[in-house]
C-alpha positions as CSV (number, residue, x, y, z in Angstrom):
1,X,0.0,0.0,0.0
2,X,1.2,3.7,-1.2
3,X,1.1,6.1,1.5
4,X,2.8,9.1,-0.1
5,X,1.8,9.1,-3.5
6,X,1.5,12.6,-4.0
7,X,5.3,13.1,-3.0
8,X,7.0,10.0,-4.2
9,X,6.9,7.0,-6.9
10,X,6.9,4.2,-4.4
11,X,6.7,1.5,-7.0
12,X,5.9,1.5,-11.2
13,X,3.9,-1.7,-10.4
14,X,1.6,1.0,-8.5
15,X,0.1,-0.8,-5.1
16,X,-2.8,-0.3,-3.7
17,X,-3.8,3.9,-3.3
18,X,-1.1,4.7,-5.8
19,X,-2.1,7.1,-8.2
20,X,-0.3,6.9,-11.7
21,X,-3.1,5.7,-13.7
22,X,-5.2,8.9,-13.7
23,X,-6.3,10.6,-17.1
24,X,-5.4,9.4,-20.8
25,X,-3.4,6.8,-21.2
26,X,-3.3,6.2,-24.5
27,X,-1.6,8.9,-27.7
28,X,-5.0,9.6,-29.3
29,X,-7.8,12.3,-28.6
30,X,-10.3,9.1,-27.2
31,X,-13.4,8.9,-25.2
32,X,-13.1,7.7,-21.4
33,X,-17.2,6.7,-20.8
34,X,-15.8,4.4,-18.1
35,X,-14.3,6.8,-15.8
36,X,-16.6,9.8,-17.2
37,X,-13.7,12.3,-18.4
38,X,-13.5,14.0,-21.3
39,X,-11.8,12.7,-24.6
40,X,-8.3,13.1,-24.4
41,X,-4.9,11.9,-25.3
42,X,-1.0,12.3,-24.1
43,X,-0.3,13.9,-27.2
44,X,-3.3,16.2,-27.2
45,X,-1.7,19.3,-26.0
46,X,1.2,19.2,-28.7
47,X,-1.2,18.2,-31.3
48,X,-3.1,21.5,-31.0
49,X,0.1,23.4,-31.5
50,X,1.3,20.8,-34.2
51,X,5.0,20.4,-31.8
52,X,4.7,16.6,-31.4
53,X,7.7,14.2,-31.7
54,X,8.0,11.3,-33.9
55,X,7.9,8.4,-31.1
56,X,8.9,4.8,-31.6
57,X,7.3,2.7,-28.3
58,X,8.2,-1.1,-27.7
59,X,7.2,-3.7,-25.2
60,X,6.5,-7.1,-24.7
61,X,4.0,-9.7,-22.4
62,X,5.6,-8.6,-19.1
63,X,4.2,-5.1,-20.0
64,X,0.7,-6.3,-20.5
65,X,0.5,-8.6,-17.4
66,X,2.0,-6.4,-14.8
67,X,2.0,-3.1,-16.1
68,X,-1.6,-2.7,-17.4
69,X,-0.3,-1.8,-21.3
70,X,-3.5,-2.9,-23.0
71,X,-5.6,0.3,-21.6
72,X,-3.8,2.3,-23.9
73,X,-4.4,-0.2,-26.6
74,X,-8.2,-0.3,-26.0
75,X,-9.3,2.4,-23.8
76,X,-11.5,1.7,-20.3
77,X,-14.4,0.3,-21.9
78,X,-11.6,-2.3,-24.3
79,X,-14.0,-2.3,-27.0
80,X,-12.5,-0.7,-29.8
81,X,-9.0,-0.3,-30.9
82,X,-7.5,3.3,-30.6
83,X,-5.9,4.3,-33.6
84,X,-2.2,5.8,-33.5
85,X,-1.2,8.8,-34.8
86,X,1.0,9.3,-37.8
87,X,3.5,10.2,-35.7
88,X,3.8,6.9,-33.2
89,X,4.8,3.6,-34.4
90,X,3.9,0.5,-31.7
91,X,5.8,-2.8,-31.7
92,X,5.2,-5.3,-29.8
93,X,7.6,-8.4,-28.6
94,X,5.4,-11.6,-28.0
95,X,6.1,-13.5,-25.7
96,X,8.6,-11.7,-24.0
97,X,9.7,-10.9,-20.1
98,X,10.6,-7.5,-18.8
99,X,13.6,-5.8,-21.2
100,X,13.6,-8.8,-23.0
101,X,15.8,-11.8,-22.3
102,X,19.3,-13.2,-22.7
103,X,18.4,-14.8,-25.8
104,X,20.2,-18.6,-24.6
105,X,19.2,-21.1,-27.5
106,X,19.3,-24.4,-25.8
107,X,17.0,-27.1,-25.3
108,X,18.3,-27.5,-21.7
109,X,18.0,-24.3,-20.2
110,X,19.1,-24.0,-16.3
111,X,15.9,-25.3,-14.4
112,X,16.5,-22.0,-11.5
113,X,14.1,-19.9,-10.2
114,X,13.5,-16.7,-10.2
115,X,12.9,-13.2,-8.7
116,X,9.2,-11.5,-8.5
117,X,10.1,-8.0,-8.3
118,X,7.0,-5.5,-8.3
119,X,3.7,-6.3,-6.0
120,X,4.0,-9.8,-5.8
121,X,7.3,-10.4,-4.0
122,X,8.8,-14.2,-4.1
123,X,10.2,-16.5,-6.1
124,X,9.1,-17.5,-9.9
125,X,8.4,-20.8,-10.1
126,X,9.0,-21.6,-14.0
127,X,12.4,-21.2,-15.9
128,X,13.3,-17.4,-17.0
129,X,12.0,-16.2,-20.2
130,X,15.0,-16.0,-22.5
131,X,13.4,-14.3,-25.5
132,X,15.5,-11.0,-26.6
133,X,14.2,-7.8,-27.4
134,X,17.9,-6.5,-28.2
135,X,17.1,-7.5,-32.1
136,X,14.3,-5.7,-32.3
137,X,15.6,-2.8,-30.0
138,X,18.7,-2.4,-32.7
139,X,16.1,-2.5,-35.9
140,X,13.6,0.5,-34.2
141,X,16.6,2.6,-32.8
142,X,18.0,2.5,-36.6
143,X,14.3,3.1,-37.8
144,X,13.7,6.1,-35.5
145,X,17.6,7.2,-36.8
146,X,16.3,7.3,-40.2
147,X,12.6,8.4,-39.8
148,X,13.6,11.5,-37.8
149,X,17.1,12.1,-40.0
150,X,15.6,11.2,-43.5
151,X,11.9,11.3,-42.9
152,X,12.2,7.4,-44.0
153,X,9.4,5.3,-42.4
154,X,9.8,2.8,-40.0
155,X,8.0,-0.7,-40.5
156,X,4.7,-0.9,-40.0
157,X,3.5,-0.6,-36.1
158,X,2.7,-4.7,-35.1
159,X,0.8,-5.2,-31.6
160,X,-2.1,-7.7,-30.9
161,X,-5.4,-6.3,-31.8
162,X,-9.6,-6.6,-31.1
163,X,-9.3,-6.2,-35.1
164,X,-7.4,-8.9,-35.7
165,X,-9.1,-10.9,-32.7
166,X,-5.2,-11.0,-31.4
167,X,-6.3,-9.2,-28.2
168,X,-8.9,-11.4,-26.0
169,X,-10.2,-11.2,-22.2
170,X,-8.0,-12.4,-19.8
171,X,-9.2,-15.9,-19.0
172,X,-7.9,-19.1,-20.2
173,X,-10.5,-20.4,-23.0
174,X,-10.2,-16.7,-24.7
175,X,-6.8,-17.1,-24.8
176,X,-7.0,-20.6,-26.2
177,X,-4.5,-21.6,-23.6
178,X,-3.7,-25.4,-23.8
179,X,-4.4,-27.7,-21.1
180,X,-1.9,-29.8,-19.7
181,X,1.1,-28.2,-20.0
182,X,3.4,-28.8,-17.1
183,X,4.1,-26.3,-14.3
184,X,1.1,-23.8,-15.4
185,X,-2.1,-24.9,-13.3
186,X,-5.5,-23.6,-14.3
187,X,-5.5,-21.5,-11.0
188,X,-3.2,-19.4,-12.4
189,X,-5.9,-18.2,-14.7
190,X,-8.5,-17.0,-12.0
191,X,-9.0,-13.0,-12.2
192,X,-7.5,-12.5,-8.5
193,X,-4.0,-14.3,-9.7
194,X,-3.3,-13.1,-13.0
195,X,-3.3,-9.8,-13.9
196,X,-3.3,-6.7,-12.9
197,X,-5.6,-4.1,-13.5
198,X,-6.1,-0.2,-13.4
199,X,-7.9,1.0,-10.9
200,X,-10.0,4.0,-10.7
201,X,-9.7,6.1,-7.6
202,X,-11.9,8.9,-6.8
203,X,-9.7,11.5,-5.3
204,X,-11.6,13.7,-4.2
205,X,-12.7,17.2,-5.4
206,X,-9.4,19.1,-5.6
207,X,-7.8,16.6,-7.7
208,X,-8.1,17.3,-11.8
209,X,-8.1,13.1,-12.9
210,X,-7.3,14.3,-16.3
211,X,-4.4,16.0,-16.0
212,X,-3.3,14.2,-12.4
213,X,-3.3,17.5,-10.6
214,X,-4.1,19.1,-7.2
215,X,-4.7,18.5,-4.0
216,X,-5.9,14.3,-3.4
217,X,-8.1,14.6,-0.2
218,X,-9.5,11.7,-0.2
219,X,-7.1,9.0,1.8
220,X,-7.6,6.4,1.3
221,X,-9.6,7.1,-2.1
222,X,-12.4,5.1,-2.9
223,X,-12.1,2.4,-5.8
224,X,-15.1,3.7,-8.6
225,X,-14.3,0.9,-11.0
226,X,-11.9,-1.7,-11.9
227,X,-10.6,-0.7,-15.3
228,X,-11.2,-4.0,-17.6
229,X,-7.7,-5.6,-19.1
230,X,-7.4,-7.8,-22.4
231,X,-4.5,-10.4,-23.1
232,X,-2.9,-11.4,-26.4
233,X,-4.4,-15.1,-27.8
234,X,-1.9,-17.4,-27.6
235,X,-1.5,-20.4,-30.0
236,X,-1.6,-24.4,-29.4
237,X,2.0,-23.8,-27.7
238,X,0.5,-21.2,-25.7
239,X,2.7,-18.3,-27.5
240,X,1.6,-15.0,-28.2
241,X,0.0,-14.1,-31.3
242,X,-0.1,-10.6,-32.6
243,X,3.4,-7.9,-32.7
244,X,6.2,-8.3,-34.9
245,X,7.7,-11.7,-35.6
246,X,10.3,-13.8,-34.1
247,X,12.3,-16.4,-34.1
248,X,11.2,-17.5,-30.4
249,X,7.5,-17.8,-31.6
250,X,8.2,-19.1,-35.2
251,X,10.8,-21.8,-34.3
252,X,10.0,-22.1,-30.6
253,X,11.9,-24.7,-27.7
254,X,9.7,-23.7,-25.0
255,X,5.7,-21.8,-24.4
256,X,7.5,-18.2,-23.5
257,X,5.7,-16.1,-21.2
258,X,4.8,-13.1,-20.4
259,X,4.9,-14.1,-16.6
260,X,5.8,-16.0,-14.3
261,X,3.7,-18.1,-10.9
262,X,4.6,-17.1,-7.5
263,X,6.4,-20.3,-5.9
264,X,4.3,-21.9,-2.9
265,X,4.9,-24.5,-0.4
266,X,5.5,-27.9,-2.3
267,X,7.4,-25.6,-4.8
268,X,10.9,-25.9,-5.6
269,X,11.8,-22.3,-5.6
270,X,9.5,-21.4,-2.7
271,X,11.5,-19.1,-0.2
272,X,8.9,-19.1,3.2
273,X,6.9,-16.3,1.6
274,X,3.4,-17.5,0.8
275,X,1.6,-14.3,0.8
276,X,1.5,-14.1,-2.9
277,X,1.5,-18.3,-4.0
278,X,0.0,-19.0,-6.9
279,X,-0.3,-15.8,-8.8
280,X,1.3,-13.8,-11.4
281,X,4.6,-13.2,-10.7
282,X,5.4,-9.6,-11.8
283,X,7.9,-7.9,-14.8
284,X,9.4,-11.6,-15.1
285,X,8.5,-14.1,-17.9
286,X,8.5,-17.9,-17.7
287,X,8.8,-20.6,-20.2
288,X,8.2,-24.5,-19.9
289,X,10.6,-26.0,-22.3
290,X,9.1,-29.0,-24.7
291,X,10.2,-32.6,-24.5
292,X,12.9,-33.8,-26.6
293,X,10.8,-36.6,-27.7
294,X,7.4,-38.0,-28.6
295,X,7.6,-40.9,-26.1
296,X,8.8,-38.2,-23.3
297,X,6.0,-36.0,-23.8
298,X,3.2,-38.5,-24.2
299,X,4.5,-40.6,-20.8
300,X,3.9,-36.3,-19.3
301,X,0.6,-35.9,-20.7
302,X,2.1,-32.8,-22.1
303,X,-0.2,-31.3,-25.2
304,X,2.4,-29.6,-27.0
305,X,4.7,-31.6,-29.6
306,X,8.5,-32.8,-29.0
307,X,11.2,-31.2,-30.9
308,X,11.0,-34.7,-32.5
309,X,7.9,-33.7,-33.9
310,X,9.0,-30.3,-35.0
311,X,11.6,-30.4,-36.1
312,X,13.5,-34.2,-36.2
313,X,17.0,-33.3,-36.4
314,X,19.2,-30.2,-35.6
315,X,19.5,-29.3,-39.0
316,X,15.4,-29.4,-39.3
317,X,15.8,-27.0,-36.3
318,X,18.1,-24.9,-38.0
319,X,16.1,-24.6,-41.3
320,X,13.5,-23.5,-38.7
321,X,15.2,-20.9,-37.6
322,X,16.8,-19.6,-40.8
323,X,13.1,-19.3,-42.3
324,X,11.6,-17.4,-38.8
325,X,14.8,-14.9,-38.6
326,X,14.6,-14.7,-42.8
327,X,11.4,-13.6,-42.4
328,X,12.0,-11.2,-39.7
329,X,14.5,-9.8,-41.8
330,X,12.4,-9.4,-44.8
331,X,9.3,-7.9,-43.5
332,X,11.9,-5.2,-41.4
333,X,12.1,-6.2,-38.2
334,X,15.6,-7.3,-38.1
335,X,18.7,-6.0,-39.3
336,X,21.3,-8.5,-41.6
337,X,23.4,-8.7,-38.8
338,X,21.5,-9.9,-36.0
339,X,19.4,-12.2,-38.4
340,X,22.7,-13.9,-39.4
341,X,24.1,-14.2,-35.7
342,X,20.6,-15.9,-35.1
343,X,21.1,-18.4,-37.3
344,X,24.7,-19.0,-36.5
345,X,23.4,-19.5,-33.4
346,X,21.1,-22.1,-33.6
347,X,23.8,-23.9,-35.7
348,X,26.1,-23.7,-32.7
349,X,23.2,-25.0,-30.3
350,X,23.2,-28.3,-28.6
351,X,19.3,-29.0,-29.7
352,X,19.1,-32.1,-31.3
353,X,22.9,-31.8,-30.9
354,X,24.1,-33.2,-28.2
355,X,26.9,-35.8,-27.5
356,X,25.5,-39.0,-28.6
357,X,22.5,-37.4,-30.8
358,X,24.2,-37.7,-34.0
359,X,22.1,-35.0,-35.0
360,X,18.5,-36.6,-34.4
361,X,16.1,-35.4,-31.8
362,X,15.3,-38.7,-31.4
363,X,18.6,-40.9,-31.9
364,X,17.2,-43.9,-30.9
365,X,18.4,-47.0,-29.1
């Protein structure tokens, strides 16, 4: 709980009380019928005066889960899609944890917890997210380069969408989330574990909740509304569909979160703090890595296919990979360089590589 929100910026997260969320969060002039303020948007004030920036914005699952993202997306009543001004460009990284990860390509990635910074202190219980954003990162900072030296577009903005029926209600069978997969219990899914939302505070008469200015007398404010969140869908691996492509979605080891599960007694990783077991771990992704091979899986009951079914050899996996980062490449989201040290990567990779594989992901008696 915030006690001196006016004065300080306890936590980004935003606990309970913490103003932060007040007034337009989103680029565009839009209606806000939920809270009842007048249309508005960030950019609104340099719009009348025609002085706004060009602005390149990027973020990734972690964003959405613990950091409320999709209000800007959707508004407070998450109907429609707000449409982004010439001068923004959106990109999206599915899939991905907080910053983006270190990018490891192995199909035995260190089985460690890991730390839940933000509201929900503890321990993670599934593997850290390794998906990087630093490919996309050097594309847009080149982009931006050229857009605001050259007046030379950037690629098209990518992010999940109602449009596109990308963006969904938070709850498992919207998402299309697949049963069975190991570590990620369906309790996980409930509304009071998974993800956080805005909430509206009434802060009493002084207080302007468009522009977050004044004097807050009311403390503790009253809670009008709880703002309502959407998710990306997620495919029969449980990835994120929607935002710009990848090589982690399009030639995937693992289901790559967004977030991560507070550790609980019984748990691995648990650390003797159960306050928060069970629920969303905050800012830090997860994955659950697939089974080498058919048999492995089946004997788990896991849903999602081997890497013997994928892909059947490590050179299968590399083709994979050259045609996800290729395509990356093509459509702009990734410069020659970092495409090419992709692939070289997965060639250097111990999937389906490993001492005694010969290759196979399945080698067999």
């Amino acid at each position: 709980m915030a006690n001196n929100s006016r004065w300080g910026q306890p936590d980004g997260v935003l606990e309970l009380y913490q103003m932060g969320s007040e007034g337009p969060q989103w680029w565009h002039k839009f209606p806000d019928h939920v809270r009842g303020l007048p249309p508005g948007g960030i950019l609104e004030r340099c719009e009348s005066t025609k002085t706004c920036p060009k602005i390149v914005e990027t973020f990734g699952g972690a964003e959405v889960f613990a950091l409320k993202m999709t209000t800007s997306w959707v508004g407070t009543s998450a109907n429609n899609d707000i449409p982004l001004p010439k001068n923004v460009r959106r990109y999206y990284l599915p899939s991905s944890t907080h910053g983006g990860g270190n990018g490891a390509t192995t199909e035995n990635p260190a089985d460690t917890g890991v730390g839940c910074p933000g509201n929900n202190w503890g321990r993670g219980s599934l593997r850290a997210n390794p998906v990087p954003a630093t490919g996309l990162v050097n594309r847009l900072r080149n982009g931006l380069r050229d857009w605001l030296m050259h007046n030379t577009l950037p690629p098209p903005s990518r992010w999940p969408t109602l449009k596109e029926k990308t963006l969904v209600d938070p709850t498992k069978d919207a998402m299309g989330f697949p049963s069975g997969v190991p570590g990620i219990p369906d309790s996980i899914f409930l509304p009071e574990n998974f993800i956080f939302p805005v909430l509206d505070y009434d802060w009493g008469p002084e207080y302007d909740h468009s522009d977050a200015l004044g004097n807050p007398t009311n403390a503790p404010p009253p809670i009008r509304h709880i703002i309502k969140m959407k998710v990306p869908r997620v495919d029969a691996d449980g990835n994120e569909l929607g935002g710009v492509p990848t090589v982690q979605r399009d030639a995937p080891l693992a289901t790559y979160l967004g977030w991560n599960i507070t550790a609980g007694p019984g748990d691995a990783e648990y650390d003797e703090r159960p306050f928060h077991a069970g629920q969303v771990c905050n800012y830090i992704g997860g994955m659950v890595p697939f089974f080498k091979t058919k048999a492995q899986r089946l004997a788990a009951g896991d849903p999602r296919l081997s890497l013997e079914e994928r892909y059947g050899t490590h050179a299968g996996y590399v083709a994979a990979v050259t045609a996800a980062a290729n395509n990356a490449f093509e459509q702009g989201y990734l410069l020659a360089a970092d495409r090419d040290a992709l692939i070289a990567q997965a060639v250097a990779s111990d999937v389906c590589n490993q001492l005694g594989d010969g290759g196979m992901c399945n080698p067999g008696p």
